[in-house]
C-alpha positions, 0 to 999 in steps of 0.5 A: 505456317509458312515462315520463309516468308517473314524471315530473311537474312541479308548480308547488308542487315544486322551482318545476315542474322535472320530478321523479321522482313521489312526490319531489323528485329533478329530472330534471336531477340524474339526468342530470347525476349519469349524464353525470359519471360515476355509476352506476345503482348509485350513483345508487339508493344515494344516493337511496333512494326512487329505482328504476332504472325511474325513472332510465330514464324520466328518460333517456327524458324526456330523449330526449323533450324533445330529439326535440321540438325545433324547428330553425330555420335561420338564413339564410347 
């Protein structure tokens, strides 16, 4: 899944907070939305302009930014 192409961030929308392209719908709504217990089908009703390739590249995003964090072990 190639999810850059569904994921931008843009200075001028929603102050660079990655959205789904074409709207305003935040990567972190998406998330958060899923952790709380919504589903896809809730997700795509009340957000029409979104598809639910957009939420699995959301999720996939997510998976992304999570695998390039750097870990620095502080001392004992």
């Amino acid at each position: 899944m190639e999810w850059q192409r569904w994921i931008v961030s843009n200075p001028k929308v929603k102050l660079g907070k990655p959205v789904i392209t074409g709207t305003r719908i935040p990567v972190d709504l998406i998330l958060e939305k899923l952790a709380a217990g919504e589903t896809v089908q809730d997700l795509l009703a009340a957000h029409p302009r979104l598809t639910e390739e957009a939420i699995r590249a959301a999720l996939a995003y997510a998976a992304a930014v999570v695998r390039s964090e750097e870990i620095y072990p502080l001392p004992a």
